[in-house]
BALOBA-1460 file (C-alpha; in Angstrom, 3 decimals):
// residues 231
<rec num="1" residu="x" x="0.000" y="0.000" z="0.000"/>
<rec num="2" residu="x" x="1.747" y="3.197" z="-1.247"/>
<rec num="3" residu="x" x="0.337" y="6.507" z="0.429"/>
<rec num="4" residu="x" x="1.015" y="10.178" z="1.025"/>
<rec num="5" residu="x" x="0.386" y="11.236" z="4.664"/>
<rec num="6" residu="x" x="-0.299" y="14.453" z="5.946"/>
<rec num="7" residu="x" x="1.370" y="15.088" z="9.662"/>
<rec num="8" residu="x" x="3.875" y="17.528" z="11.809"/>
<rec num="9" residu="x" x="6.963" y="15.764" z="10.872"/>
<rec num="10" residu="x" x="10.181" y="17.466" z="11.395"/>
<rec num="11" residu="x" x="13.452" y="15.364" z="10.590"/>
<rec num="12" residu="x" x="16.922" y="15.813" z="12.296"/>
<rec num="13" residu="x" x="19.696" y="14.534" z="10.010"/>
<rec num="14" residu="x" x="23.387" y="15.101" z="11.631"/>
<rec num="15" residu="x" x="26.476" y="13.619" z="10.658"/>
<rec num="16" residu="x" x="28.759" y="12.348" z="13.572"/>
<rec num="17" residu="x" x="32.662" y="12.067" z="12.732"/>
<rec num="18" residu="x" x="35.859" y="11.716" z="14.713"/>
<rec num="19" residu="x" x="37.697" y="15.538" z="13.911"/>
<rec num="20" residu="x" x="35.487" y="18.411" z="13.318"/>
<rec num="21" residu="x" x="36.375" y="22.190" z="13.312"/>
<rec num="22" residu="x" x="33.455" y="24.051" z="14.737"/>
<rec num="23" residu="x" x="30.877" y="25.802" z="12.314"/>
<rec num="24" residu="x" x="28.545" y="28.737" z="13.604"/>
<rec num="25" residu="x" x="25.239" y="27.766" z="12.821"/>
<rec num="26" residu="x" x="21.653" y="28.957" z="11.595"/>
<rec num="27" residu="x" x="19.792" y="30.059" z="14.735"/>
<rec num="28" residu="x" x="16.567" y="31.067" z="12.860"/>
<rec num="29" residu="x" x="14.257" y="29.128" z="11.360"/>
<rec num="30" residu="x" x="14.567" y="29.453" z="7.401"/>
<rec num="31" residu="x" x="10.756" y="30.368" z="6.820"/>
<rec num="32" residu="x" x="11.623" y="31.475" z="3.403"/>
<rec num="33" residu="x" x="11.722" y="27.965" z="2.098"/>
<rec num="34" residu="x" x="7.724" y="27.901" z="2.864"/>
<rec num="35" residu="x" x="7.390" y="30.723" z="0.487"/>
<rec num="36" residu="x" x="6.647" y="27.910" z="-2.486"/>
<rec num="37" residu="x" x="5.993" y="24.458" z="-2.518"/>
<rec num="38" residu="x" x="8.008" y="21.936" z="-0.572"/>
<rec num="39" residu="x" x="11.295" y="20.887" z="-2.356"/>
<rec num="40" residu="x" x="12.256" y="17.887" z="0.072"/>
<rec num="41" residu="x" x="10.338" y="14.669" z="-0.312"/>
<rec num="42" residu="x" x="10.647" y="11.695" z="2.818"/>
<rec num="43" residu="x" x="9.350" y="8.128" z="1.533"/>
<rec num="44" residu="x" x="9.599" y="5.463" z="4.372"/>
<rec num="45" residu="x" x="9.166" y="1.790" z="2.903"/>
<rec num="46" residu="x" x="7.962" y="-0.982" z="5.475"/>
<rec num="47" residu="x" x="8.708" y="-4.859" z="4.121"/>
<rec num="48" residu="x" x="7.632" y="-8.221" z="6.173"/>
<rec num="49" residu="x" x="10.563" y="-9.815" z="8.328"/>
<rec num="50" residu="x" x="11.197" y="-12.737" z="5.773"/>
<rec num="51" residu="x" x="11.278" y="-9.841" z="2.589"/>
<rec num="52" residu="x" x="13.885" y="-7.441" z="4.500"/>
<rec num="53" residu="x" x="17.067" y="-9.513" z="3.256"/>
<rec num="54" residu="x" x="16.190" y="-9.858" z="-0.501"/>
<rec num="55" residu="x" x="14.799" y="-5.759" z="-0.317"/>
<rec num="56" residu="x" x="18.634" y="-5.038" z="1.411"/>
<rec num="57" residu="x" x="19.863" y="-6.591" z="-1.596"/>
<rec num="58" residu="x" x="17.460" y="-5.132" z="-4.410"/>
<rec num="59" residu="x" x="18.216" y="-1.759" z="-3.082"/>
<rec num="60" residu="x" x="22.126" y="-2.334" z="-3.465"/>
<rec num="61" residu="x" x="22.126" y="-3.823" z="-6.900"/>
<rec num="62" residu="x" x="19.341" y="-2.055" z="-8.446"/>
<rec num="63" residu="x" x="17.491" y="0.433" z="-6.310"/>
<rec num="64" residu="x" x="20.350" y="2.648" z="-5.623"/>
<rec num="65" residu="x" x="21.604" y="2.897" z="-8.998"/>
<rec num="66" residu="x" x="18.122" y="4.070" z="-10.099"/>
<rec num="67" residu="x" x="18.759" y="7.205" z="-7.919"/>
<rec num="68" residu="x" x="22.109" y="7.986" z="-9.120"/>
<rec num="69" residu="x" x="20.053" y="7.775" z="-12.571"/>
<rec num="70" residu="x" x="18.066" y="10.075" z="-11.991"/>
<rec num="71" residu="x" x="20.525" y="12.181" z="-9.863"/>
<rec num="72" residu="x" x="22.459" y="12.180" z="-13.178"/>
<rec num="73" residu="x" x="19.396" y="13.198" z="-15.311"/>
<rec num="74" residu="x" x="17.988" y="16.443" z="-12.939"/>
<rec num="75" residu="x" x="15.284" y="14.406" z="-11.810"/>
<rec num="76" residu="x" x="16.158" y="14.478" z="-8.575"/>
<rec num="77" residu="x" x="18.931" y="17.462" z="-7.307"/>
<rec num="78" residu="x" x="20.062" y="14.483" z="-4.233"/>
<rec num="79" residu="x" x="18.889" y="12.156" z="-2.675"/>
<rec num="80" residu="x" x="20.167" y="9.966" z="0.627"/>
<rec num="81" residu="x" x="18.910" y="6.406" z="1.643"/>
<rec num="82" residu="x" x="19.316" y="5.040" z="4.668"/>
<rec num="83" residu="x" x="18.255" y="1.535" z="5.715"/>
<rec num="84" residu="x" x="17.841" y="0.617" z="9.085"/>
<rec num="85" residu="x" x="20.385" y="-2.178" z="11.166"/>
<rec num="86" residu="x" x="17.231" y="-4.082" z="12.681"/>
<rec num="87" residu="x" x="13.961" y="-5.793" z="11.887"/>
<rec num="88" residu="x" x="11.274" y="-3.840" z="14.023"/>
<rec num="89" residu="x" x="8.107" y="-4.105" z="12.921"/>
<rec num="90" residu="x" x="6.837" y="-0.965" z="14.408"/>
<rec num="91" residu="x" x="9.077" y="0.741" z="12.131"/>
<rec num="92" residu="x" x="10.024" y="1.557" z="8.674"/>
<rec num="93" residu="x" x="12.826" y="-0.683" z="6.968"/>
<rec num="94" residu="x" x="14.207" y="2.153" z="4.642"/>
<rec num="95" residu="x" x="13.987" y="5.520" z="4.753"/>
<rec num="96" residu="x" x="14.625" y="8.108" z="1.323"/>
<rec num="97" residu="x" x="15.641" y="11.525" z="1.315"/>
<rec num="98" residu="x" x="14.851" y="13.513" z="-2.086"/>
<rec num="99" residu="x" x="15.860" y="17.317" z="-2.371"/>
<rec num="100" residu="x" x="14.958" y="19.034" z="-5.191"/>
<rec num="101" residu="x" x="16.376" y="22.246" z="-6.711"/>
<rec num="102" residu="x" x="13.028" y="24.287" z="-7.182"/>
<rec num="103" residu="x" x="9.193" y="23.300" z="-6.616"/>
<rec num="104" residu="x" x="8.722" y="22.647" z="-10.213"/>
<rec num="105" residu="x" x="11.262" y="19.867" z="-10.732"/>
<rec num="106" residu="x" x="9.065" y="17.913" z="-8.176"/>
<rec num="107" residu="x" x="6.903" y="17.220" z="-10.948"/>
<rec num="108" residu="x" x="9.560" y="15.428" z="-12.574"/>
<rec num="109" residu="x" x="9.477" y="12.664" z="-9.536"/>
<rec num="110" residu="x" x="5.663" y="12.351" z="-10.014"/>
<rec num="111" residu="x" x="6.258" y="11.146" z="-13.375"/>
<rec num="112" residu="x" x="8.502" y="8.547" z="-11.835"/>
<rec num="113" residu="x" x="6.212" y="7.062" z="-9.778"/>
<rec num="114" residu="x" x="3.769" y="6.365" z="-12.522"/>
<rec num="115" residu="x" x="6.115" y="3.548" z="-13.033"/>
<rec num="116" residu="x" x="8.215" y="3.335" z="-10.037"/>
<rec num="117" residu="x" x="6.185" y="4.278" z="-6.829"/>
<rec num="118" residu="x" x="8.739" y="5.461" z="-4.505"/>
<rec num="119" residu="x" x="11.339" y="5.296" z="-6.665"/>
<rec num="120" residu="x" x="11.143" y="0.775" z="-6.818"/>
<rec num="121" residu="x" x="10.602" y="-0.877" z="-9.554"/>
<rec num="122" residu="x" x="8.158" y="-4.270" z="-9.961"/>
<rec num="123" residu="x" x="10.867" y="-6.476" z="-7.841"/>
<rec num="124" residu="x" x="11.027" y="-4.082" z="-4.907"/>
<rec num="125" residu="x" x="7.681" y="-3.234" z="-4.727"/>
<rec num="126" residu="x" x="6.681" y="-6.950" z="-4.493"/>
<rec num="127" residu="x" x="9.498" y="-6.989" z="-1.150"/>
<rec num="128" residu="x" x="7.830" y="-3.943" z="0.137"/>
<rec num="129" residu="x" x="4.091" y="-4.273" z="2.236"/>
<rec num="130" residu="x" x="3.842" y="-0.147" z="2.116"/>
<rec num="131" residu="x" x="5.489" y="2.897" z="1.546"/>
<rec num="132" residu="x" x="4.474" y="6.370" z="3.081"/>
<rec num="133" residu="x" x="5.486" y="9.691" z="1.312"/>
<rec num="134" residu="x" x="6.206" y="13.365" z="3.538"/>
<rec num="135" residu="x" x="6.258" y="16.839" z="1.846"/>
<rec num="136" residu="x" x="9.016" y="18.228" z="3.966"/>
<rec num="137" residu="x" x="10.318" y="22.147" z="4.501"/>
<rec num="138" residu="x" x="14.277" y="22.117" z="5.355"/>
<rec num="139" residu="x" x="14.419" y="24.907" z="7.840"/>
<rec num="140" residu="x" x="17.586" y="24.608" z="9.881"/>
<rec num="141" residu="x" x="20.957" y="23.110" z="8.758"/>
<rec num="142" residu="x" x="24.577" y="23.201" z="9.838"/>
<rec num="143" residu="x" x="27.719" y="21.509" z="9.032"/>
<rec num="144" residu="x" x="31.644" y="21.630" z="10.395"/>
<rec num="145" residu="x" x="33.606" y="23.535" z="7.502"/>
<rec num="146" residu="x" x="36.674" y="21.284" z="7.304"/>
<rec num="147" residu="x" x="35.283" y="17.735" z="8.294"/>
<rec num="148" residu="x" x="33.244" y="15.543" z="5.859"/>
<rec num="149" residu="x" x="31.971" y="12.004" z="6.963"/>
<rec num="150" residu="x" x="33.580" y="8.394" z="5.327"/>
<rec num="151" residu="x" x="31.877" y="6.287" z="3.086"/>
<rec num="152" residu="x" x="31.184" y="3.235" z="4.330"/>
<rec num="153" residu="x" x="31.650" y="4.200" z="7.920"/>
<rec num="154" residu="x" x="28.814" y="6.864" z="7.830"/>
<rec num="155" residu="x" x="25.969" y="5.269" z="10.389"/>
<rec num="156" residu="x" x="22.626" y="8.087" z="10.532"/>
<rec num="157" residu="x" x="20.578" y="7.935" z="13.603"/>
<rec num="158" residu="x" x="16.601" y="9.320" z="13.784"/>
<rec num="159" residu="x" x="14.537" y="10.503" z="15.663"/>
<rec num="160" residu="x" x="11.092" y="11.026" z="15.584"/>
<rec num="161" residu="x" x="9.573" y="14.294" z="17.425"/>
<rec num="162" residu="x" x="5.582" y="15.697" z="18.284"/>
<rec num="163" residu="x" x="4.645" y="18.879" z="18.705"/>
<rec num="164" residu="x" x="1.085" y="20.043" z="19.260"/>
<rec num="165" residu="x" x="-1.279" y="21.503" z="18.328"/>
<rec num="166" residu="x" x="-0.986" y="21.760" z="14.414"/>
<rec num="167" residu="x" x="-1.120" y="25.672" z="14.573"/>
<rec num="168" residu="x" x="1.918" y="26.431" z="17.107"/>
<rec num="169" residu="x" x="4.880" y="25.773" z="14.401"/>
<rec num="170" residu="x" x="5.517" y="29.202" z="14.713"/>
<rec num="171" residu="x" x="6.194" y="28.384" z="18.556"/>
<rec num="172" residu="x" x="7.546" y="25.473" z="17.534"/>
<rec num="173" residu="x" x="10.169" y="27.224" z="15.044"/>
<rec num="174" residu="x" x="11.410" y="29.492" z="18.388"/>
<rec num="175" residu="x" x="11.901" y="26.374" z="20.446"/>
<rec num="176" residu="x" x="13.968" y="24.735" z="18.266"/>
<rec num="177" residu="x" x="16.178" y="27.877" z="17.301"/>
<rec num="178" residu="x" x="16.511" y="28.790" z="20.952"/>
<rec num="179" residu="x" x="17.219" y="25.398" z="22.452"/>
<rec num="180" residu="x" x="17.785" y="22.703" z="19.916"/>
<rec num="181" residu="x" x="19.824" y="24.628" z="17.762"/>
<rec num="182" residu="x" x="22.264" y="25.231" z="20.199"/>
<rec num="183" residu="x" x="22.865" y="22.171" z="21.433"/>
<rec num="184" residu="x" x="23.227" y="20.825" z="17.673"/>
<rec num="185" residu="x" x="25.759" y="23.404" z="17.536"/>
<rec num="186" residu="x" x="27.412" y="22.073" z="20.709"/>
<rec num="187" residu="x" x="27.221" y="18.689" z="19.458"/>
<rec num="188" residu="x" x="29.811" y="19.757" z="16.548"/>
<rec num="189" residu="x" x="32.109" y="21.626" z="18.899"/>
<rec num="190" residu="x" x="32.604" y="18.624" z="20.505"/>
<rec num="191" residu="x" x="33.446" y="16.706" z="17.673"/>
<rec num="192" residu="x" x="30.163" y="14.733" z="17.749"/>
<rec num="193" residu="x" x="28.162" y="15.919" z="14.668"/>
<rec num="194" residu="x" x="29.495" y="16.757" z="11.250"/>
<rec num="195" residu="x" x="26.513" y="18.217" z="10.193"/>
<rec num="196" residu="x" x="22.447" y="18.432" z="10.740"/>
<rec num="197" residu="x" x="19.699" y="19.360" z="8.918"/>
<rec num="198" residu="x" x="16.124" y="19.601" z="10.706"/>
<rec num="199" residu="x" x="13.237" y="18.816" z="8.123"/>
<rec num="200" residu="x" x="9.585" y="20.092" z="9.454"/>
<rec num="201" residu="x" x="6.281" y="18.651" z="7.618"/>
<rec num="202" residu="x" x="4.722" y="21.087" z="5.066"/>
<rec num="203" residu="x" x="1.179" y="19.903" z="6.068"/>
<rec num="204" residu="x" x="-0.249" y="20.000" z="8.983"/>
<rec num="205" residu="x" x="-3.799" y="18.293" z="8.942"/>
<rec num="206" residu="x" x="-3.150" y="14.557" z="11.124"/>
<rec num="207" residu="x" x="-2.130" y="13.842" z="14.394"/>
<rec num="208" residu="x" x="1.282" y="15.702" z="14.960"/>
<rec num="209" residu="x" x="4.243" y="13.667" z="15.165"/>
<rec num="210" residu="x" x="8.201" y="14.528" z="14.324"/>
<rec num="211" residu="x" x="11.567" y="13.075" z="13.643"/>
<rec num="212" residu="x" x="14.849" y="13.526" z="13.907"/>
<rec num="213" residu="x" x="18.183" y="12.370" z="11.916"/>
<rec num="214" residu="x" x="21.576" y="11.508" z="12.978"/>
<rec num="215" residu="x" x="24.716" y="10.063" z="11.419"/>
<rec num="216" residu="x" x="27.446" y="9.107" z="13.019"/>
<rec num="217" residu="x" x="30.978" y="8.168" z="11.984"/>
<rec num="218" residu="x" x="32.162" y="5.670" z="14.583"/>
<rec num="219" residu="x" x="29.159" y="2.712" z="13.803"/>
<rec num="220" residu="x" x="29.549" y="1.262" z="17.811"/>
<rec num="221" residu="x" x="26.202" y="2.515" z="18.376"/>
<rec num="222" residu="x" x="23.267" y="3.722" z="15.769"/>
<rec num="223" residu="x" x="19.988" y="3.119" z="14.257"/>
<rec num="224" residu="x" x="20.648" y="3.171" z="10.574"/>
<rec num="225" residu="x" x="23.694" y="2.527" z="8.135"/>
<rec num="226" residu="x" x="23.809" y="4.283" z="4.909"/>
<rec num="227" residu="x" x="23.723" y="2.788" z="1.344"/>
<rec num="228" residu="x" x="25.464" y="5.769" z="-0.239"/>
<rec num="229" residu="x" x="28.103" y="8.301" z="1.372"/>
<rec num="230" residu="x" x="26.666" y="11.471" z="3.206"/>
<rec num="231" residu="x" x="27.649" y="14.194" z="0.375"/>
């Protein structure tokens, strides 16, 4: 079952890494990019237990190259995907990041799902039992200057966040630049976080709910690993 839903969602993305020189970071909330339509898409896809192996290994051998495809083509301006390190049903399996350059080219993904919803083809939509699609606004983002994560030891944690009601993102947007921000911030002082990014859900209409995204360097201790290097 392939749907679009319609909640609060904000994402977190950071980047952990061993040696970071400290970045000064955006304190306000980037409000601007709510001005047009939203130019970040989230798709979480959700497989059975005895599917999640075989969907690991579509996505490496032909789901993944599909993106850089269309990465290559403008269809897409990036994209990150992120599958998680453990079966939990409760859970998505896979999580997609899409960015693209202007409102417009958005229109170019809806084409692709006319024939790949999601971005899978006919194999990995048989592996997959649903896959849920978020308009997201990117409103706060920081990185270190100097220090860029490794491929292949790149591990992203998330985490999901509520606020409530529907109508208080404005309250919302001042708690996070006066108290999340700054810890972010402190995070990559202390050479924990490479980078964030803090996605917030374009519509507000459904029960409120929010995440948040991590990535770490070290891969002791996370949620996710990633299938392509954090660029």
């Amino acid at each position: 079952m392939y749907r679009t839903v319609l909640e609060n969602i904000t994402i977190v993305i950071g980047v952990l890494a061993l040696i970071t020189t400290p970045t000064k970071g955006q304190n306000s909330a980037a409000m601007g990019e709510r001005d047009t339509g939203p130019k970040h898409l989230l798709i979480t896809y959700h497989c059975p237990a005895a599917s999640r192996s075989a969907f690991h290994d579509y996505m490496i051998n032909q789901g993944v190259p599909a993106f850089q495809d269309w990465k290559r083509t403008g269809v897409v301006g990036d994209y990150y995907i992120l599958f998680s390190w453990f079966v939990d049903s409760d859970t998505w399996d896979m999580l997609s990041i899409l960015s693209f350059n202007q409102y417009a080219a958005v229109d170019k993904w809806r084409q692709v799902e006319h024939t790949a919803p999601g971005g899978l083809r006919r194999e990995g939509v048989a592996l997959c039992s649903r896959a849920i699609t978020y308009a997201m606004d990117l409103l706060w983002q920081s990185r270190s200057q100097h220090s860029t994560s490794t491929p292949g030891a790149t591990v992203f944690l998330i985490i999901p966040y509520v606020y409530y009601p529907a109508s208080s993102l404005e309250q919302y947007a001042t708690y996070v630049s006066g108290y999340v921000i700054p810890q972010f911030d402190a995070w990559i002082r202390d050479n924990i976080l490479v980078s964030y990014r803090i996605f917030v859900n374009r519509f507000q209409t459904r029960s409120p709910t929010t995440f948040g995204l991590g990535c770490c360097a070290s891969g002791t201790v996370a949620d996710l690993e990633s299938l392509i290097p954090w660029r």
